[in-house]
C-alpha positions in Angstrom: -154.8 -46.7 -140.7 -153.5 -50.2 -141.6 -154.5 -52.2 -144.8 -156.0 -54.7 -142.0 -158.1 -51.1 -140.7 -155.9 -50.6 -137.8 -154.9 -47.3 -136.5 -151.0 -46.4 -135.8 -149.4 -45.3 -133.0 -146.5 -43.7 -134.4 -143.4 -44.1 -132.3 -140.2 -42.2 -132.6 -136.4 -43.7 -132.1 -134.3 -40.8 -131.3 -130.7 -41.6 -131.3 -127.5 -39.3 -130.6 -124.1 -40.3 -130.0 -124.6 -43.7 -130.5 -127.5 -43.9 -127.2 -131.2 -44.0 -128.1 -133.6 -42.1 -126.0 -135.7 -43.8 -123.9 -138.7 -42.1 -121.9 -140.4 -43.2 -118.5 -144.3 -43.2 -118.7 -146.6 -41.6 -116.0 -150.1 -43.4 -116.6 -152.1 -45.3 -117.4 -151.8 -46.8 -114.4 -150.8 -50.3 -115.5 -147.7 -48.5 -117.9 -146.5 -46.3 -115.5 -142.6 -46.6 -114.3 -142.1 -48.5 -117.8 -140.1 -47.4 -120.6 -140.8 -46.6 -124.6 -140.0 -45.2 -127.1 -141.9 -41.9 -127.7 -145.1 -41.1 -129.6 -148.3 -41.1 -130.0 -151.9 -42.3 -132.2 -152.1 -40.9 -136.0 -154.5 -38.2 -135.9 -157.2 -38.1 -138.6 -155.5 -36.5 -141.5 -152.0 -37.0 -140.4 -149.6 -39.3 -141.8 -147.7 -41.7 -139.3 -144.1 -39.4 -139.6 -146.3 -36.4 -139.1 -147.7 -37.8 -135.9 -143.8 -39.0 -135.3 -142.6 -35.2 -135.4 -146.2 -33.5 -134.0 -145.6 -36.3 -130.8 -142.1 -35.5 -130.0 -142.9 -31.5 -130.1 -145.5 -32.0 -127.7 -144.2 -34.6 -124.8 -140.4 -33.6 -125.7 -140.1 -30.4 -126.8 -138.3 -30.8 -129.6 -138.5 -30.5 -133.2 -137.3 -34.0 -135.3 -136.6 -35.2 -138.6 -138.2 -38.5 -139.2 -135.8 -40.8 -141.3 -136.8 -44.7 -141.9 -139.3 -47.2 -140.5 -138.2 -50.1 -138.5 -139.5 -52.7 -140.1 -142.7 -54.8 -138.6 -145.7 -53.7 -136.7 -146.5 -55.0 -133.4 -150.1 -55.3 -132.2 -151.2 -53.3 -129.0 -154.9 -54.2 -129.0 -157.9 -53.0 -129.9 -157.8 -52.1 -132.6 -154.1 -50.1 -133.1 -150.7 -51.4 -134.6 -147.3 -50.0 -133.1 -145.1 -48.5 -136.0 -141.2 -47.0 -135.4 -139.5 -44.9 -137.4 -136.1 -43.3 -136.7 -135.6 -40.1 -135.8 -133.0 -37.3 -135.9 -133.3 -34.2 -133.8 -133.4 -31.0 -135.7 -133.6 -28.8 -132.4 -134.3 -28.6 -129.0 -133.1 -30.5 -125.9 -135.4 -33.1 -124.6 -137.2 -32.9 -121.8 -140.4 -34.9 -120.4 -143.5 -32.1 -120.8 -146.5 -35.2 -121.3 -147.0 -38.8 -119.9 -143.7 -39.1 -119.0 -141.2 -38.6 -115.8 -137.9 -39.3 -116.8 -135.4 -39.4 -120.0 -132.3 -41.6 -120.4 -130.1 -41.8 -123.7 -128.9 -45.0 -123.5 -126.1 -47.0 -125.9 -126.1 -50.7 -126.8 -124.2 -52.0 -123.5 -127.0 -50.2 -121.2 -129.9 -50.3 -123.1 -131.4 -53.2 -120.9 -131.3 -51.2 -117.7 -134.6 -50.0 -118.0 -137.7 -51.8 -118.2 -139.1 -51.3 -121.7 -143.0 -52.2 -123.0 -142.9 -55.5 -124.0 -144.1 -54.1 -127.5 -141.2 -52.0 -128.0 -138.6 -54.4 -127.5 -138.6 -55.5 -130.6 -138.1 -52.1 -132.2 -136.0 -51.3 -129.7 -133.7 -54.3 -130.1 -133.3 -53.4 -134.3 -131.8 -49.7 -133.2 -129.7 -51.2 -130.9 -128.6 -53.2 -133.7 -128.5 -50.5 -136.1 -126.6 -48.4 -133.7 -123.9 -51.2 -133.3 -123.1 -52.1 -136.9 -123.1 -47.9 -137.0 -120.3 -47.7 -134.6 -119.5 -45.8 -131.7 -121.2 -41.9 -131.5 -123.2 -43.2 -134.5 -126.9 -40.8 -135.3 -129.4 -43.3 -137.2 
């Protein structure tokens, strides 16, 4: 939870060769066919880069390495706060197992091709700038 009493949904920015991963979600209903960044609520207990790393096992497959938080929190509503933190994958390929359809790694020049969550266009847009000032093939 937040100071404010909020609870986090923890969101993971996986990058590799200088593309972050996007994933397609399946419901609810009024999300579906849009794009975010993966992850998931804080579990009772759990700290947000646990629920970053517990997350991406479960609707990925993979096993991660949580690195830094994007800075700022974005408000979804009742009651939860969107965090990011970057990401580095450990092991595992990728692959969409929950609420999502589809997976695209996409770099700076083609990261507006899909139609992200309006909430994760902010976090989203510091990667992308992290990943430029990186350079080319660059892991954050």
């Amino acid at each position: 939870m937040t100071e404010n009493g909020a609870r986090i949904v923890a969101g993971g920015a996986l990058t590799r060769d200088g593309a972050l991963l996007a994933a397609r979600r399946t419901r609810p209903a009024g999300l579906a066919g849009r794009w975010e960044l993966p992850g998931g609520k804080v579990e009772p207990g759990e700290t947000p880069e646990e629920a970053v790393v517990r997350e991406l096992r479960e609707e990925l497959g993979v096993e991660a390495r949580v690195r830094d938080r994007i800075p700022g929190e974005w408000a979804l509503g009742r009651g939860y706060v969107l965090q990011v933190w970057t990401v580095r994958l450990v092991s595992g390929r990728p692959r969409p197992l929950e609420d999502h359809d589809e997976l695209r790694w996409l770099p700076p020049d083609r990261v507006d091709e899909v139609d992200w969550l309006e909430l994760d266009r902010p976090a989203v847009a510091e990667v992308m700038r992290r990943l430029r000032a990186a350079g080319p093939g660059a892991e954050l």
